[in-house]
Legacy VTK file of the C-alpha trace (Angstrom):
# vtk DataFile Version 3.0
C-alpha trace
ASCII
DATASET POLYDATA
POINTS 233 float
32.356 25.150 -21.358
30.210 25.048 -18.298
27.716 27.218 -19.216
27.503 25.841 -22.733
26.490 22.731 -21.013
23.979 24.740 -18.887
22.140 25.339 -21.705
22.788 22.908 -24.080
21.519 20.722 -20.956
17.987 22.794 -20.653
17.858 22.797 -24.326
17.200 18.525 -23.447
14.829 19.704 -20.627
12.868 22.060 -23.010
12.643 20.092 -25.746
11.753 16.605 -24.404
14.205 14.627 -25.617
13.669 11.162 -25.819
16.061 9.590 -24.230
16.290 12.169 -21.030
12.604 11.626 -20.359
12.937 7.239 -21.020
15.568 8.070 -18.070
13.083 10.223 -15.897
9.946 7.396 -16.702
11.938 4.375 -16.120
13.252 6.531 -12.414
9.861 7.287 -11.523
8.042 4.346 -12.670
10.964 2.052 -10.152
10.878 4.119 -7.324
6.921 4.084 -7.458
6.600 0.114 -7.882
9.220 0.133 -4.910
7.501 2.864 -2.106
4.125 0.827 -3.041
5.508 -2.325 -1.719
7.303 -0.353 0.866
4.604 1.419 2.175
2.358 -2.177 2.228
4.859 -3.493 4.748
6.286 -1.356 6.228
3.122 0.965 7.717
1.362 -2.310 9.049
4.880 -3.926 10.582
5.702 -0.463 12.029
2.342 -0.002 13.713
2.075 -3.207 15.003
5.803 -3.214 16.621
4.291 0.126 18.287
0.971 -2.005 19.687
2.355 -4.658 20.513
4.178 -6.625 23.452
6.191 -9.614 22.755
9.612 -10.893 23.728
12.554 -9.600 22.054
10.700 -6.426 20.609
13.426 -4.286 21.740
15.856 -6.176 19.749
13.418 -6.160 16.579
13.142 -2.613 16.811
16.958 -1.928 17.613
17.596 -4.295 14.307
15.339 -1.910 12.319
16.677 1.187 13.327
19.851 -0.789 12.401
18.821 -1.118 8.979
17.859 2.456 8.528
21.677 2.848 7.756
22.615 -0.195 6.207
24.500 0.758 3.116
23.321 0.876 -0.145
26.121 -0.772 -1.531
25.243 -3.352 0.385
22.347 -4.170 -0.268
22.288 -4.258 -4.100
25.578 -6.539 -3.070
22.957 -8.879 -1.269
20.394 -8.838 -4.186
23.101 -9.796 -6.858
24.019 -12.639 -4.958
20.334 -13.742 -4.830
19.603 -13.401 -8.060
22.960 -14.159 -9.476
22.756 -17.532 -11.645
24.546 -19.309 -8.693
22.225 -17.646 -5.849
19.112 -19.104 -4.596
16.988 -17.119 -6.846
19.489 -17.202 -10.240
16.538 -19.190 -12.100
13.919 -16.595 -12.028
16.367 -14.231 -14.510
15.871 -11.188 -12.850
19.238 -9.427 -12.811
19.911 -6.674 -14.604
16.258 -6.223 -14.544
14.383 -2.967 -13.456
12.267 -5.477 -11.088
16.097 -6.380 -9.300
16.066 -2.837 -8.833
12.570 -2.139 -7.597
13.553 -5.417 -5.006
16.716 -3.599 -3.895
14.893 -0.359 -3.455
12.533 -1.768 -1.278
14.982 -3.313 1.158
16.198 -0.177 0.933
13.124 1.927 1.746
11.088 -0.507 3.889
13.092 -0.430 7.245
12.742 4.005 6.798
9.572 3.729 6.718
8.940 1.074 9.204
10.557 3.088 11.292
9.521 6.314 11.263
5.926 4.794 11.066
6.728 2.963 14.153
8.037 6.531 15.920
4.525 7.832 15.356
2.434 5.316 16.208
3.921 4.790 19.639
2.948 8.257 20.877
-0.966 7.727 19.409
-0.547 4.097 21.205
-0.193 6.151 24.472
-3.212 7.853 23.584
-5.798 5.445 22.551
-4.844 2.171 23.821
-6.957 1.956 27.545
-9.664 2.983 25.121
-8.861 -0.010 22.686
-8.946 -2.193 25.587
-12.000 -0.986 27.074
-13.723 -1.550 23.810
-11.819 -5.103 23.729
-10.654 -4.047 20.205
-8.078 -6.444 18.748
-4.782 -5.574 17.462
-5.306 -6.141 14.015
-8.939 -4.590 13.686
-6.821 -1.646 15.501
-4.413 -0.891 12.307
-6.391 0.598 10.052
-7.457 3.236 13.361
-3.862 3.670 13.950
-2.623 4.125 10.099
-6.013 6.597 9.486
-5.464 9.054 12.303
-1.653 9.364 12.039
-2.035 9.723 8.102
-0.771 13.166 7.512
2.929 12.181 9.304
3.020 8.959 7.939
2.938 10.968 4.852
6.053 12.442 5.478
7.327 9.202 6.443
6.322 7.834 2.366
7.612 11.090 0.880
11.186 10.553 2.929
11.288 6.873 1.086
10.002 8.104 -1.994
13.115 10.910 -1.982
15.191 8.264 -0.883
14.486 5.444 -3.534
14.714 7.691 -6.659
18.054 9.096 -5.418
19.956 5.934 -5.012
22.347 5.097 -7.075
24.820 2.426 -5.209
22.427 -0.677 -5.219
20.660 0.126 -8.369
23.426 -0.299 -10.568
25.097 -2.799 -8.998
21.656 -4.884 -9.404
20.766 -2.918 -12.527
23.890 -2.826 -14.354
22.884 0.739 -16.131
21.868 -0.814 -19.388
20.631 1.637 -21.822
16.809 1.389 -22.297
16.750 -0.893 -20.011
18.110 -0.433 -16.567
19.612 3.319 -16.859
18.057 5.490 -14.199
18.632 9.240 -13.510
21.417 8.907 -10.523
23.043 5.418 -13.219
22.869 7.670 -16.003
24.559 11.130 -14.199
27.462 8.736 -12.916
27.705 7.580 -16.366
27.406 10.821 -18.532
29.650 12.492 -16.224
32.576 9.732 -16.511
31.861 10.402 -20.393
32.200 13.949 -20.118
28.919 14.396 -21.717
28.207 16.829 -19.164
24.671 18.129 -20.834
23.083 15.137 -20.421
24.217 14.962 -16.988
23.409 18.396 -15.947
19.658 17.951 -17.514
19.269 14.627 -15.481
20.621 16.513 -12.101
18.426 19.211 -12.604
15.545 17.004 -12.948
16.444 15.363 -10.270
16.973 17.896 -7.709
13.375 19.645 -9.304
11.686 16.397 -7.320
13.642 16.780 -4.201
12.649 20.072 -3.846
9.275 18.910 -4.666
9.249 15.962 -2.325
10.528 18.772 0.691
7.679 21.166 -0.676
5.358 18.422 0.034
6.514 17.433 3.302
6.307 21.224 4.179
2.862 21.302 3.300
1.323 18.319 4.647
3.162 19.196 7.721
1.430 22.430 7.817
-2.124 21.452 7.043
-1.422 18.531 10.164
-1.045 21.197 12.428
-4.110 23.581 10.479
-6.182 20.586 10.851
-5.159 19.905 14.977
-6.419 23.218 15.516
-9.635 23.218 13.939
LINES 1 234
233 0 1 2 3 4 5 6 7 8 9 10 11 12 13 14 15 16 17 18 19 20 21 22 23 24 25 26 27 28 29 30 31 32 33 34 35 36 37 38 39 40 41 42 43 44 45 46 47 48 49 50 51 52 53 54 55 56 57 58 59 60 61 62 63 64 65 66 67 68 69 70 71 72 73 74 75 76 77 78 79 80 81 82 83 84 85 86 87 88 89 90 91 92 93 94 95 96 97 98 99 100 101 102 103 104 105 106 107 108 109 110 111 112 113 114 115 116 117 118 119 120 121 122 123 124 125 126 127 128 129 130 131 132 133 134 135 136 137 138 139 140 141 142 143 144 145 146 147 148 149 150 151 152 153 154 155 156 157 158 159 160 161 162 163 164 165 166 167 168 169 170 171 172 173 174 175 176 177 178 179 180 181 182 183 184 185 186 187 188 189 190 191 192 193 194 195 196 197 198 199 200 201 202 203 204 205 206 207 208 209 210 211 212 213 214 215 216 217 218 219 220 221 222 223 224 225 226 227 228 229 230 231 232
């Protein structure tokens, strides 16, 4: 029975069916919207916690790191009650929406990459800031320095929220509610399909799925490795 659903499941792969790759898109297409966003806030608030003095940064940064494990669970639990019809935000109607989903992925994503942005940039702070001040260079107009030279690991630091986003399952479909062409992503759908015992479908979507982890590693591995090319040069 297992290997029947082997292949019947990369008989779906091969032949494109519809509603495997709707699944895929509608995966892709959230976790996208959401490491945008991320990466909009979170490489600016991550460089400018590592430039930057100000009272009660320790705690900010401690709270961060914090937030790096915060559930998943939890958060989608958050984002229901805010856009619930009795939460704050129940008038816009965006539960069970795949924009709910791209919000919960970015509170899920942001505070990774924050923090792993702010990780490197405190080591290239060491580096440049007497020059910074010499030049009297602000901290804003120094951002865009900071986010251009550290650009291959902050790479790595979007690829690790990118992996993380389009494997999260917990807030998505508490937020989502796994609607079919609607809300039903690739981790939604596997729980789903595999409750069924429609374990094709299931396999195909897993498959898929690990195909862009290893693909999200295999780029990590490679921008890592042209970093360090490129520091020799």
């Amino acid at each position: 029975m297992l290997i029947d659903s082997f292949f019947e499941a990369m008989t779906l792969i091969g032949s494109a069916d519809p509603d495997l790759y709707e699944i895929m898109l509608l995966s892709i297409e959230v976790s996208l919207t959401a490491l945008t966003v991320s990466v909009l806030l979170a490489l600016p608030l991550g460089t400018l916690l590592a430039i930057s003095q100000f009272p009660g940064k320790r705690i900010v940064i401690t709270c961060l790191n914090s937030l790096m494990a915060m559930p998943p669970v939890v958060i989608g639990l958050l984002v229901y009650l805010m856009l619930s019809r009795s939460g704050p935000l129940g008038v816009l109607g965006l539960l069970y929406t795949p924009t709910a989903m791209v919000i919960a992925q970015i509170l899920l994503i942001t505070p990774i990459i924050a923090s792993l942005a702010h990780q490197t940039m405190e080591d290239l702070h060491l580096e440049y800031s007497e020059l910074f001040q010499s030049l009297r260079v602000t901290k804003i107009r120094a951002v865009p320095v900071y986010l251009w030279d550290a650009r291959y690991s902050l790479v790595t630091a979007v690829l690790a929220g990118f992996g993380r986003a389009v494997s999260e399952v917990g807030a998505v479909i508490i937020v989502g509610g796994n609607i079919d062409h609607l809300t039903r992503v690739m981790t939604t759908a596997i729980a789903l399909e595999t409750a069924k015992g429609e374990l094709a479908m299931a396999l195909a979507l897993g498959m898929i799925l690990v195909a862009m982890a290893l693909l999200v590693n295999a780029a990590v591995m490679f921008v890592r490795t042209f970093a360090q090319r490129n520091a020799y040069v």
